[in-house]
KEPADO-822658 format. One record per residue (C-alpha): residue number from 0; residue in three letters; x, y, z. Coordinates in nm, 3 decimals, decimal comma. Layout:
<pts>
nr; rest; X; Y; Z
NUM; ALA; X; Y; Z
...
</pts>
This chain:
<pts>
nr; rest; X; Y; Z
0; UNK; 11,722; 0,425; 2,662
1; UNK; 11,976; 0,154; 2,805
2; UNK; 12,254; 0,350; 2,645
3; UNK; 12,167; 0,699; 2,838
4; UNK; 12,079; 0,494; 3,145
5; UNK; 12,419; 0,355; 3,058
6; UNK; 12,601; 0,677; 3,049
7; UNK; 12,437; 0,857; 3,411
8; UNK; 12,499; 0,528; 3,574
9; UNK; 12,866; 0,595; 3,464
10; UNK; 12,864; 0,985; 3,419
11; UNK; 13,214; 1,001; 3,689
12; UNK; 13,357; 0,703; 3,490
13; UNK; 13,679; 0,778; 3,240
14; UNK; 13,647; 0,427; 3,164
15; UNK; 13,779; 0,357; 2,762
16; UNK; 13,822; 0,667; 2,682
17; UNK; 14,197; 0,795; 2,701
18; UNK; 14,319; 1,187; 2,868
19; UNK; 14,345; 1,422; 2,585
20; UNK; 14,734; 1,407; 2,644
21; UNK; 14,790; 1,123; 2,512
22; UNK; 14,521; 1,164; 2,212
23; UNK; 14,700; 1,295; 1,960
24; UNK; 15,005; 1,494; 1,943
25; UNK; 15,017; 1,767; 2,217
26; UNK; 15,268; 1,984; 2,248
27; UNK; 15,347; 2,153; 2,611
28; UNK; 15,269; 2,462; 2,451
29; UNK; 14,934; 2,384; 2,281
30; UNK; 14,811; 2,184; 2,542
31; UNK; 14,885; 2,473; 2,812
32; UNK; 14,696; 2,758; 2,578
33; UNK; 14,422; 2,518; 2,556
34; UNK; 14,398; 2,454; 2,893
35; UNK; 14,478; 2,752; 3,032
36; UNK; 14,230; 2,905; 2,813
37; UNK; 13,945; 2,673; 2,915
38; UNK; 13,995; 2,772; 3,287
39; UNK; 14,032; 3,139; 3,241
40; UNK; 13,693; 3,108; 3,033
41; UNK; 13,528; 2,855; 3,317
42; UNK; 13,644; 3,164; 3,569
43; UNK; 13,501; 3,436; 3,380
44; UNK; 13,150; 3,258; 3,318
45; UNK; 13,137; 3,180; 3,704
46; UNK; 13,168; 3,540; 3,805
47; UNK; 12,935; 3,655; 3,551
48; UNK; 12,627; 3,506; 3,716
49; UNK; 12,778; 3,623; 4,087
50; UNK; 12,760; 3,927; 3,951
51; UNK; 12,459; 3,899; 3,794
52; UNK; 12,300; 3,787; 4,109
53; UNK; 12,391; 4,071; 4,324
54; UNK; 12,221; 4,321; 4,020
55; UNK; 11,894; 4,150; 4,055
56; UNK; 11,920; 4,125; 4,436
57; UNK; 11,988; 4,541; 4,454
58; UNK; 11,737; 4,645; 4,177
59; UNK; 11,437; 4,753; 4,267
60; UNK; 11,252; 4,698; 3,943
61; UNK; 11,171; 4,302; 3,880
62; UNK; 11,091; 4,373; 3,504
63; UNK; 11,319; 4,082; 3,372
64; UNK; 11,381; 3,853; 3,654
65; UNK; 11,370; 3,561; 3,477
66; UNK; 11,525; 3,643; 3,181
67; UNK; 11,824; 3,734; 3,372
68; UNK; 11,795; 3,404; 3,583
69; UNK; 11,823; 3,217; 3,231
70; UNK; 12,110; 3,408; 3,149
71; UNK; 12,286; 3,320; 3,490
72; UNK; 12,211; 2,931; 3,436
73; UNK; 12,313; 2,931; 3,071
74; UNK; 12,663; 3,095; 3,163
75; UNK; 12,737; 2,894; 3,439
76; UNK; 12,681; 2,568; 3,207
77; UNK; 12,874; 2,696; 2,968
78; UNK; 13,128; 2,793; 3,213
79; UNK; 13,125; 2,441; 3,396
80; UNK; 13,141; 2,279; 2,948
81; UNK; 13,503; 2,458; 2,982
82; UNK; 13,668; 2,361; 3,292
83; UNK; 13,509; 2,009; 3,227
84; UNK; 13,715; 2,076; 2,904
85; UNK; 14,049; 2,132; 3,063
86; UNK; 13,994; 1,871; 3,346
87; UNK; 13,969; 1,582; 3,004
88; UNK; 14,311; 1,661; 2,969
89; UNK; 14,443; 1,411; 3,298
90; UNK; 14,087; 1,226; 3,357
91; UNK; 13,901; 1,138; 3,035
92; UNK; 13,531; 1,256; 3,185
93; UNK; 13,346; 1,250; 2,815
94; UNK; 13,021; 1,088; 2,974
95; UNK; 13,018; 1,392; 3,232
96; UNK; 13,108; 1,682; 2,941
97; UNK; 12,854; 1,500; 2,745
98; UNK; 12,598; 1,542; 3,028
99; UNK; 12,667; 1,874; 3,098
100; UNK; 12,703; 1,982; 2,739
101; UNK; 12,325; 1,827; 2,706
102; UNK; 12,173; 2,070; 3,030
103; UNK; 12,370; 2,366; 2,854
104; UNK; 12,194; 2,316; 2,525
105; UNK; 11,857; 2,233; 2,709
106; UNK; 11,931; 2,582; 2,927
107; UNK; 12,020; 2,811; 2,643
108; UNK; 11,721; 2,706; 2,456
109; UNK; 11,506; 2,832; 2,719
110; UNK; 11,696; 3,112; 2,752
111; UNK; 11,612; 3,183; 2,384
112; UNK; 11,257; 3,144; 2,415
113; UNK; 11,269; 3,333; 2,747
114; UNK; 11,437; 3,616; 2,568
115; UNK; 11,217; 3,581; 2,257
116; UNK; 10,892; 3,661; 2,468
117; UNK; 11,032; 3,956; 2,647
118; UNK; 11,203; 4,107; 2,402
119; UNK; 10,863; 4,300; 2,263
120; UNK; 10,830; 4,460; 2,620
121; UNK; 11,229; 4,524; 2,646
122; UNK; 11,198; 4,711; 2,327
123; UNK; 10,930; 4,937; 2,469
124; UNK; 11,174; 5,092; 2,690
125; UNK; 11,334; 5,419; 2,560
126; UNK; 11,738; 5,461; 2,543
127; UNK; 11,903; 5,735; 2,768
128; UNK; 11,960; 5,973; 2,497
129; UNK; 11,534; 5,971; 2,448
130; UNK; 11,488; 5,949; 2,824
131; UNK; 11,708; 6,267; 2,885
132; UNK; 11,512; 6,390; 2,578
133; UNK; 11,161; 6,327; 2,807
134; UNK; 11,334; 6,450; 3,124
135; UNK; 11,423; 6,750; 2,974
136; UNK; 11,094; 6,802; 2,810
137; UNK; 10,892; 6,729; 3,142
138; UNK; 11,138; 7,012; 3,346
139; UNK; 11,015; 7,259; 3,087
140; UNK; 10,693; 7,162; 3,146
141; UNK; 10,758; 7,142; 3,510
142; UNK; 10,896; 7,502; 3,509
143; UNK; 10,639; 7,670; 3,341
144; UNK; 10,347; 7,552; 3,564
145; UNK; 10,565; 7,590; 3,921
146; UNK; 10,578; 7,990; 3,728
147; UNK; 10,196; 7,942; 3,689
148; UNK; 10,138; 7,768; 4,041
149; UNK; 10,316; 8,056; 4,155
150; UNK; 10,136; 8,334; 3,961
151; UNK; 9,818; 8,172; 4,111
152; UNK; 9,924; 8,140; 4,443
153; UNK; 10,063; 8,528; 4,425
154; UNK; 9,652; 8,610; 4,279
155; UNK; 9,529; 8,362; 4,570
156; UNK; 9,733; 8,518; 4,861
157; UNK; 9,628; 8,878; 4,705
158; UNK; 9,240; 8,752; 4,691
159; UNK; 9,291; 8,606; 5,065
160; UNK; 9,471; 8,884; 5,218
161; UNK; 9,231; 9,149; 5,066
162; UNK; 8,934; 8,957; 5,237
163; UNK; 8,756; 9,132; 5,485
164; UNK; 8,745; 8,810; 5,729
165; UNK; 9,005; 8,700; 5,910
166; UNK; 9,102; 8,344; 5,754
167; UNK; 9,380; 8,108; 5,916
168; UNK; 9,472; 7,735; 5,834
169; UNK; 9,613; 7,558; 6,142
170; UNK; 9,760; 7,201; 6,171
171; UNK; 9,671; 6,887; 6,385
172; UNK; 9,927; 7,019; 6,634
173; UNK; 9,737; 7,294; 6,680
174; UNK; 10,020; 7,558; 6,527
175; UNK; 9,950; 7,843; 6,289
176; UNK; 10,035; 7,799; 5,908
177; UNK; 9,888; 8,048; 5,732
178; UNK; 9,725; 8,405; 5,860
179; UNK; 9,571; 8,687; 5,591
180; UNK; 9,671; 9,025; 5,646
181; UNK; 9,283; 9,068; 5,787
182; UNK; 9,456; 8,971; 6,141
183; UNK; 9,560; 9,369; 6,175
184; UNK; 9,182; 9,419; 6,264
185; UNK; 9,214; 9,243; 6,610
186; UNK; 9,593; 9,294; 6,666
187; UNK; 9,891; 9,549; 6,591
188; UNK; 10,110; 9,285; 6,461
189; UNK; 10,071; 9,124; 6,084
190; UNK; 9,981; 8,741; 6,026
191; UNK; 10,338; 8,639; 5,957
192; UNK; 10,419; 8,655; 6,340
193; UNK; 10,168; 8,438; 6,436
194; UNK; 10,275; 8,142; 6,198
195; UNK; 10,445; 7,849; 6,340
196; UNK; 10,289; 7,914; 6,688
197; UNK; 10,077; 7,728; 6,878
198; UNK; 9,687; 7,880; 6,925
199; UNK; 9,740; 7,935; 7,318
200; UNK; 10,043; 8,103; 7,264
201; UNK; 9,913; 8,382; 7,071
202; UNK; 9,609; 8,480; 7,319
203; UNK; 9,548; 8,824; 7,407
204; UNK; 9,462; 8,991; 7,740
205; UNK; 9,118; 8,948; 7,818
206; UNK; 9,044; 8,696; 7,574
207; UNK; 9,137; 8,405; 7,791
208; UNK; 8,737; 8,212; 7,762
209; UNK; 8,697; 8,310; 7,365
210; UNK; 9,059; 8,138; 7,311
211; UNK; 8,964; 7,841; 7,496
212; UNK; 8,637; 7,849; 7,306
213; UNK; 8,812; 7,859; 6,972
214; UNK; 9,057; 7,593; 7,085
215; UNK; 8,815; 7,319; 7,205
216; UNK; 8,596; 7,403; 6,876
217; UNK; 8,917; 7,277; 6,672
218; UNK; 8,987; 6,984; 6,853
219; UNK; 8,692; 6,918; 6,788
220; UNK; 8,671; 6,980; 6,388
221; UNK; 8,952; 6,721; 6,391
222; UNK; 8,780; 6,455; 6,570
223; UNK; 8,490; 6,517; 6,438
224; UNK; 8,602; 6,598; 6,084
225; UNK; 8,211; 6,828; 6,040
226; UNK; 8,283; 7,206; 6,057
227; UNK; 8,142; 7,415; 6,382
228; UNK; 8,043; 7,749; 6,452
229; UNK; 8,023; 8,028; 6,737
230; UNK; 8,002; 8,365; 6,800
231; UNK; 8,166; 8,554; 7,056
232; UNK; 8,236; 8,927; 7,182
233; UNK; 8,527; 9,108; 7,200
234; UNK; 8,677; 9,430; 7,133
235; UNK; 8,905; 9,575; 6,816
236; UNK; 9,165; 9,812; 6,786
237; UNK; 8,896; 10,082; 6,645
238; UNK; 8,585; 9,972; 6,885
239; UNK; 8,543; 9,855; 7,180
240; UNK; 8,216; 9,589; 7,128
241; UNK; 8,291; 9,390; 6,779
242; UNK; 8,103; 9,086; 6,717
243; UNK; 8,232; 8,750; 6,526
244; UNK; 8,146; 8,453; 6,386
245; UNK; 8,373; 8,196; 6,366
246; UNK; 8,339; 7,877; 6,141
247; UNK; 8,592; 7,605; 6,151
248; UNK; 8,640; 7,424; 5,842
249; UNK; 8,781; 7,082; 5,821
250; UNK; 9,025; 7,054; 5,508
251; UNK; 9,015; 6,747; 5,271
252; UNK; 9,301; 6,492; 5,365
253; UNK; 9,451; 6,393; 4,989
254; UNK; 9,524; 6,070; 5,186
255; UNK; 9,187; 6,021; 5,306
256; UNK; 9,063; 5,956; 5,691
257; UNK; 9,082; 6,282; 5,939
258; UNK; 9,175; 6,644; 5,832
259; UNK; 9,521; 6,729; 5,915
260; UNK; 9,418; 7,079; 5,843
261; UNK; 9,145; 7,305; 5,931
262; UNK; 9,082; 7,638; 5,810
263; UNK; 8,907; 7,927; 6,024
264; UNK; 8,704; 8,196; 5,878
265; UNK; 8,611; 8,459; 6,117
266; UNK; 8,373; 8,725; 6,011
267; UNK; 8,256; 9,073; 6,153
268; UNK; 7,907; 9,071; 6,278
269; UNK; 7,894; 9,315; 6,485
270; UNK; 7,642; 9,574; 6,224
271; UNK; 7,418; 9,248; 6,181
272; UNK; 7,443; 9,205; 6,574
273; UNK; 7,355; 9,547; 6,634
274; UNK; 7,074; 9,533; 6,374
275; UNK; 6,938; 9,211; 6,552
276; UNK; 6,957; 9,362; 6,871
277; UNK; 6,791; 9,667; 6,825
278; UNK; 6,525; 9,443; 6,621
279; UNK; 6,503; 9,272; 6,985
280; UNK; 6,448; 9,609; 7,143
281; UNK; 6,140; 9,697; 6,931
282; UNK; 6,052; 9,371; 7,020
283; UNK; 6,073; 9,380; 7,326
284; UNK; 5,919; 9,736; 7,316
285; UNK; 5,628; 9,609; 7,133
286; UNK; 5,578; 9,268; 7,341
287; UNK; 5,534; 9,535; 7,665
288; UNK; 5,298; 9,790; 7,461
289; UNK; 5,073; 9,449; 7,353
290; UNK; 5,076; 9,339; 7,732
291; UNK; 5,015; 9,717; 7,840
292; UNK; 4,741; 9,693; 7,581
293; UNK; 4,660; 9,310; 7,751
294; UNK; 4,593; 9,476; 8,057
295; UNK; 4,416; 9,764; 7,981
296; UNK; 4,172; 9,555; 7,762
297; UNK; 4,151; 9,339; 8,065
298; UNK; 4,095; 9,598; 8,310
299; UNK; 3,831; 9,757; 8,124
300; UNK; 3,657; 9,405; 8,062
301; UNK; 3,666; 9,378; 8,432
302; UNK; 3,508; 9,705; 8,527
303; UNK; 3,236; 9,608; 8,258
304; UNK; 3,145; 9,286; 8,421
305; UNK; 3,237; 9,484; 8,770
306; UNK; 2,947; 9,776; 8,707
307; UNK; 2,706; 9,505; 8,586
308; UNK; 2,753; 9,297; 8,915
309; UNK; 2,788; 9,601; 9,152
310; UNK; 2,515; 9,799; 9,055
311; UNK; 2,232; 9,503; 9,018
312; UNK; 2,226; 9,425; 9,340
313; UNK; 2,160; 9,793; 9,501
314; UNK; 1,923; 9,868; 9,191
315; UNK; 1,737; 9,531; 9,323
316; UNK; 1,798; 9,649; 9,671
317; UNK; 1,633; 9,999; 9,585
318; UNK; 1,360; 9,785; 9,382
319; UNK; 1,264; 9,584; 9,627
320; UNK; 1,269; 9,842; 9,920
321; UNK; 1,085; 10,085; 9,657
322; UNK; 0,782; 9,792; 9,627
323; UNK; 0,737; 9,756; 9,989
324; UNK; 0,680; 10,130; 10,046
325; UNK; 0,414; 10,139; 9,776
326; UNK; 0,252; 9,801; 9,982
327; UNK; 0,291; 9,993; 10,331
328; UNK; 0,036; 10,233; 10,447
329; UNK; 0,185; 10,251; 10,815
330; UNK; 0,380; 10,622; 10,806
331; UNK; 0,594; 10,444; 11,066
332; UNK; 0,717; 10,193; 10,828
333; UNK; 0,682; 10,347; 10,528
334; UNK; 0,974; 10,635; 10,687
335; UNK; 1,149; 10,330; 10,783
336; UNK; 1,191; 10,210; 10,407
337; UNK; 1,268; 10,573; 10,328
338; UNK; 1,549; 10,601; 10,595
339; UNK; 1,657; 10,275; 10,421
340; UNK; 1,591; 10,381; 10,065
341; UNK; 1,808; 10,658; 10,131
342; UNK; 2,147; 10,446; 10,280
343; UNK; 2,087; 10,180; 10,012
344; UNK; 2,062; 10,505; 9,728
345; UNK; 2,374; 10,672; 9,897
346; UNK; 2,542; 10,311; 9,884
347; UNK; 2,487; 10,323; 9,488
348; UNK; 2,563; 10,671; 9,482
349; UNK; 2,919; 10,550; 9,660
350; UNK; 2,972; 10,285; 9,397
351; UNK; 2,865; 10,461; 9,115
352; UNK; 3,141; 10,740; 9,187
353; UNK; 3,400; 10,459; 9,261
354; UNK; 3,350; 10,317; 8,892
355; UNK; 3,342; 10,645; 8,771
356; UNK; 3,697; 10,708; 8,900
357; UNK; 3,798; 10,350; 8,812
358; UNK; 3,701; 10,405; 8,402
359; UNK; 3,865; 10,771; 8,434
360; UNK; 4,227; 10,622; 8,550
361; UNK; 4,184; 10,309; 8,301
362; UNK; 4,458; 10,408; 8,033
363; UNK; 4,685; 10,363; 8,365
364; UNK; 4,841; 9,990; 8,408
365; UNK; 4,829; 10,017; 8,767
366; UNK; 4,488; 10,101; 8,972
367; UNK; 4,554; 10,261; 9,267
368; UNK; 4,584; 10,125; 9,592
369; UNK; 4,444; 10,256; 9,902
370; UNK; 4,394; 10,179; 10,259
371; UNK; 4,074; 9,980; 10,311
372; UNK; 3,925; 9,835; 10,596
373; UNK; 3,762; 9,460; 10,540
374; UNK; 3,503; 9,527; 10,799
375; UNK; 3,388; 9,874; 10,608
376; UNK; 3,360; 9,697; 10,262
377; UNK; 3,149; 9,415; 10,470
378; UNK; 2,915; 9,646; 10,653
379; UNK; 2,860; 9,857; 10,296
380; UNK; 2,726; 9,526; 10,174
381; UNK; 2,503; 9,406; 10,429
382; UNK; 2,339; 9,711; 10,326
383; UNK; 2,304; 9,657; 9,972
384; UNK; 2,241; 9,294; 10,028
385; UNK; 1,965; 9,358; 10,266
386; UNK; 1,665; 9,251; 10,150
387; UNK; 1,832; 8,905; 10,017
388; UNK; 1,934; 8,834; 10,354
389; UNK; 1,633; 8,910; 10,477
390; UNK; 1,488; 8,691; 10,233
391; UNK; 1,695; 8,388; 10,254
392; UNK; 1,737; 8,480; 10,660
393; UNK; 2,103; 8,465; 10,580
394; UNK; 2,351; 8,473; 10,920
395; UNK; 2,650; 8,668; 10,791
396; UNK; 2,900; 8,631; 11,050
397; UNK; 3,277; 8,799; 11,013
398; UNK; 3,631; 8,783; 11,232
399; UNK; 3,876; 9,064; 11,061
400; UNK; 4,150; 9,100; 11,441
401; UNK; 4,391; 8,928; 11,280
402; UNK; 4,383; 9,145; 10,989
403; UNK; 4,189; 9,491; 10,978
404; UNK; 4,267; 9,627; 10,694
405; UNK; 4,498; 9,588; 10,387
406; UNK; 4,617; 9,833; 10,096
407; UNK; 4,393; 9,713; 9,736
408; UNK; 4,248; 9,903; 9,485
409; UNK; 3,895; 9,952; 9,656
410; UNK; 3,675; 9,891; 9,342
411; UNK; 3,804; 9,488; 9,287
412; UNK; 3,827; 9,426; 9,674
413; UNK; 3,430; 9,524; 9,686
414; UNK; 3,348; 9,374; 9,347
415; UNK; 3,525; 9,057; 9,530
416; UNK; 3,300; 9,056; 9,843
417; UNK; 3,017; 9,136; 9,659
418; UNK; 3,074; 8,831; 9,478
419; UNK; 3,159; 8,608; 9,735
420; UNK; 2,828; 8,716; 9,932
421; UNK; 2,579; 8,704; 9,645
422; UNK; 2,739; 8,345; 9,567
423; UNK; 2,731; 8,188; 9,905
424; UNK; 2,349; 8,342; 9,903
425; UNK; 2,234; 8,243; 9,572
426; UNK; 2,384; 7,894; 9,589
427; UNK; 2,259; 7,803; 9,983
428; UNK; 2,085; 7,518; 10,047
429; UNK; 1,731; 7,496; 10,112
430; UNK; 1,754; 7,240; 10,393
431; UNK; 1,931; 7,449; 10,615
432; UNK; 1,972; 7,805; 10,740
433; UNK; 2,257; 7,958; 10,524
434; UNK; 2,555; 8,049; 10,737
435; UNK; 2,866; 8,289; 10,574
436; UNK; 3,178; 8,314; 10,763
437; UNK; 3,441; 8,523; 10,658
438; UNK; 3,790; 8,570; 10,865
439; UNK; 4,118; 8,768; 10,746
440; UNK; 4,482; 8,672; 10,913
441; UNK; 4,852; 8,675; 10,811
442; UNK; 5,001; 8,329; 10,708
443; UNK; 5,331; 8,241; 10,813
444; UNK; 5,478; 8,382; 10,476
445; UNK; 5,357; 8,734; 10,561
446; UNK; 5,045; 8,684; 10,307
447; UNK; 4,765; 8,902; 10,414
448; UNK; 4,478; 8,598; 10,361
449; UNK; 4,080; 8,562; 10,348
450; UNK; 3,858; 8,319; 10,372
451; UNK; 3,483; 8,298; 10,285
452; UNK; 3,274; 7,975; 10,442
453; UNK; 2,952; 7,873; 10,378
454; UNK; 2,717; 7,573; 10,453
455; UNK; 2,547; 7,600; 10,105
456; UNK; 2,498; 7,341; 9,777
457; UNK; 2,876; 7,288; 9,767
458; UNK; 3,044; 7,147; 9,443
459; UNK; 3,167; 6,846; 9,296
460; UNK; 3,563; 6,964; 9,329
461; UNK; 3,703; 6,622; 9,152
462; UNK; 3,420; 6,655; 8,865
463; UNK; 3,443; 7,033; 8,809
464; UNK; 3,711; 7,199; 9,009
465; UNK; 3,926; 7,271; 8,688
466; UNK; 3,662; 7,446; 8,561
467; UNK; 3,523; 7,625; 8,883
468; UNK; 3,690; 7,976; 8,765
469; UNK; 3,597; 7,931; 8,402
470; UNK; 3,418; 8,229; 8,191
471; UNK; 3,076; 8,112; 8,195
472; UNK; 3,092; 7,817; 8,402
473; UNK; 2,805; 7,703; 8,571
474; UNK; 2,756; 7,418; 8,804
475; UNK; 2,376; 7,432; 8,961
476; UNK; 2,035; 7,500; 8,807
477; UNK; 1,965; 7,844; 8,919
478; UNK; 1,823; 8,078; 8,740
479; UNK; 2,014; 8,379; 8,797
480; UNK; 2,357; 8,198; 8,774
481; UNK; 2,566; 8,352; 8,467
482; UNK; 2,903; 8,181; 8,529
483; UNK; 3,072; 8,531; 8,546
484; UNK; 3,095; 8,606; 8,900
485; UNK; 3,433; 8,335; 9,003
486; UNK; 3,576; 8,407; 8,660
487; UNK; 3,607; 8,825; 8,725
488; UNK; 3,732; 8,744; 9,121
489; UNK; 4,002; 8,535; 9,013
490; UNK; 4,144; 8,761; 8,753
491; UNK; 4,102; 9,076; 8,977
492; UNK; 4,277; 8,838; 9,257
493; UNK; 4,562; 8,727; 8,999
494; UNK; 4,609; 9,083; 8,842
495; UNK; 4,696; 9,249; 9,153
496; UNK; 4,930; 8,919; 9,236
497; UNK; 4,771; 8,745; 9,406
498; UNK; 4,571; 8,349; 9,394
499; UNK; 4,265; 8,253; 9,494
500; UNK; 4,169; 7,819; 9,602
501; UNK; 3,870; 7,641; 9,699
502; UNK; 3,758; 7,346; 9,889
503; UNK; 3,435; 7,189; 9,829
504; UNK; 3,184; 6,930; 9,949
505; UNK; 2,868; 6,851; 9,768
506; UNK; 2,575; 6,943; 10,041
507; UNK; 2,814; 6,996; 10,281
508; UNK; 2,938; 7,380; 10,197
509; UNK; 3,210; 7,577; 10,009
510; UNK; 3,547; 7,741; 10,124
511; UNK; 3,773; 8,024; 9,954
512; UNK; 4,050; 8,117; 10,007
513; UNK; 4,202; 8,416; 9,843
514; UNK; 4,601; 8,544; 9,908
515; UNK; 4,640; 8,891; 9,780
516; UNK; 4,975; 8,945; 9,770
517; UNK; 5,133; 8,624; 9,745
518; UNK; 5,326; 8,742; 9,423
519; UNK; 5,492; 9,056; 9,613
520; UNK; 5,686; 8,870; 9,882
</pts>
């Protein structure tokens, strides 16, 4: 160890050794070729690894980096062994060449072993001649499927442009790329004009809202990147109303993240629109022959409930006034209840001919309106309605100026006193006298209005007023109450268009209000 310490600490040294001139017996010549030799080498093994160095800094492929990095090394060692070499021959550096000769030997070992492990993987690669041999083979193969891509593409433009529906693909920018032949259908002009223009430059007269429909679906598909669909009207070269559905398609992006295509399929509806709209139209149709039907079943359901309520009370009328003439013995009175027998029978008579009229115009979906005086229809029940306001000593009291007379199918504006009168009666209270009111005016809205008061049992509105006009409804313990009565006035009221209210106090009395044309204004 002293001895190699020995020779670093005096690598630069020349001391006891001789130059190489004076070593033996040089001649000018020899020594020259030798030298000049040695430098010419050291020159070429310098530029070698410059040159070296620029390859691996140009290449793109780092396959054998470091084997050419040991190969740069080992050169310039060697290179520096030789000019060391010549440089002996004036200034005897043997401790230096000794040195260097050393890290030259150390650095061409490594390059072996470098080059030993790489050389398995360098062997791998093919020569030019089999390279060109691969080329060549992978340009036939290369040709024959661009002559089957295009074989296909020939089949897929034939399949496309034979399609009925019109297909496009259009780019992110919005610009035609591709339009089937299926165009011709909308426009005069092939697909092959339209491609490479934007959507709003190819818009035709009258289209202007379905265009920017169609545009604002397909910035939307490539936001969105989930396909949409619409419909929309317009008119070919061969009819005038076409319908289409149009589906926008995003298309896969080989890249990944949003489309940069979308494809557009638009397809003729218009024999499935048709088809759907006359299905509509029977529909329809068949919707107003079931509410015709409605109507009539309701109309007739009314007059049912309308002869049973209009023709008990005059048959209990003509009862009662029949009794009372077999009880009298005074031919005074007993001509009296004749006299009256005979209004009260006419009255029936009246009615009965009314209904009659009423069930022969039922298959109509309008009753017939006619002019009718309130204070008629009022008087014609006091007289059927006489001998329970004689009995109950009923004060029936009635204000029709504002409003004599209104235009109403005659048979549901008596069937609607009738029930008004036989309810404030029937329902009166039996601490008091009963007292009816009934007034007619105009509201503000032009709504010919009445209203029927009474002082009677009243109702509990918060407890039953949803159910006051319910089928069957009934709120008091009386024996003649049915629940039927409210239920037919309302829908008489609200068939003819109009709505009926109440207001209510328990033991304090009862107020309706009915608007009969409230719907017609």
């Amino acid at each position: 160890m002293e001895a190699i310490g020995e020779i670093f600490e005096n690598i630069f040294s020349s001391g006891g050794f001789m130059p190489r001139w004076i070593c033996g017996r040089w001649s000018e010549t020899l020594g020259w070729l030798y030298i000049v030799a040695n430098v010419a080498t050291a020159l070429a093994y310098f530029t070698i690894p410059v040159l070296l160095y620029r390859f691996l800094v140009k290449r793109k492929e780092k396959l054998f980096n470091q084997v050419f990095i040991c190969f740069i090394l080992f050169i310039f060692f060697c290179g520096t062994t030789h000019l060391i070499d010549a440089v002996i021959f004036w200034d005897p550096l043997y401790r230096l060449n000794a040195v260097v000769l050393g890290a030259t030997a150390i650095v061409s070992w490594i390059t072996v072993w470098v080059l030993y492990r790489f050389l398995p993987q360098a062997l791998q690669y093919r020569s030019p001649a089999e390279l060109q041999l691969v080329i060549d083979g992978q340009t036939r193969e290369l040709a024959e499927a661009y002559q089957k891509l295009a074989i296909s593409e020939n089949q897929f433009k034939t399949l496309v442009n034979s399609n009925p529906d019109i297909i496009t693909r259009i780019d992110k920018s919005l610009t035609y790329q591709f339009v089937n032949d299926s165009i011709r259908k909308v426009r005069s002009t092939g697909g092959e004009e339209l491609i490479g223009k934007k959507l709003w430059e190819v818009q035709r007269a009258g289209d202007a809202k379905i265009n920017e429909r169609f545009i604002q679906h397909v910035q939307s598909v490539f936001q969105s990147n989930q396909p949409e669909t619409f419909e929309f009207e317009t008119y070919t070269l061969t009819s005038q109303n076409s319908y289409f559905q149009l589906s926008v398609i995003p298309l896969e992006n080989p890249k990944g993240g949003m489309p940069e295509d979308v494809l557009t399929i638009t397809t003729d509806i218009t024999q499935q629109k048709q088809n759907e709209l006359a299905l509509q139209r029977n529909i329809d149709h068949l919707q107003l022959l079931a509410e015709r039907i409605e109507r009539k079943r309701k109309i007739l359901e009314d007059f049912t409930y309308i002869v049973s309520h209009n023709l008990r009370s005059p048959v209990a009328n003509l009862a009662a006034l029949l009794n009372l003439l077999k009880m009298e013995n005074d031919p005074q009175v007993k001509d009296m209840y004749i006299q009256k027998i005979d209004i009260a029978f006419t009255n029936l008579s009246a009615t009965v001919t009314d209904l009659t009229n009423a069930v022969r115009i039922r298959q109509n979906t309008e009753i017939p309106k006619e002019e009718i005086y309130f204070k008629d229809v009022l008087e014609r029940h006091l007289v059927n309605l006489e001998t329970q306001i004689s009995q109950t000593k009923s004060v029936i009291s009635s204000d029709f100026s504002a409003c004599e007379k209104i235009d109403y199918p005659k048979v549901y504006l008596e069937s609607i006193f009738l029930n008004l009168l036989t309810n404030a009666i029937k329902y009166r209270s039996p601490q008091r006298v009963p007292q009816i009111f009934l007034r007619t005016f105009v509201d503000k809205d032009g709504c010919v209005t009445l209203t029927c008061e009474d002082n009677g049992l009243g109702i509990n509105m918060e407890k039953y007023g949803a159910k006051l006009f319910g089928l069957n409804k009934t709120f008091h313990q009386h024996p003649d109450a049915k629940g039927t009565g409210l239920f037919i006035t309302r829908n008489q009221i609200e068939t003819m268009g109009g709505a009926i209210t109440a207001e209510s106090q328990v033991d304090v009395g009862t107020k309706f209000t009915i608007l009969f044309n409230v719907h017609e204004m």
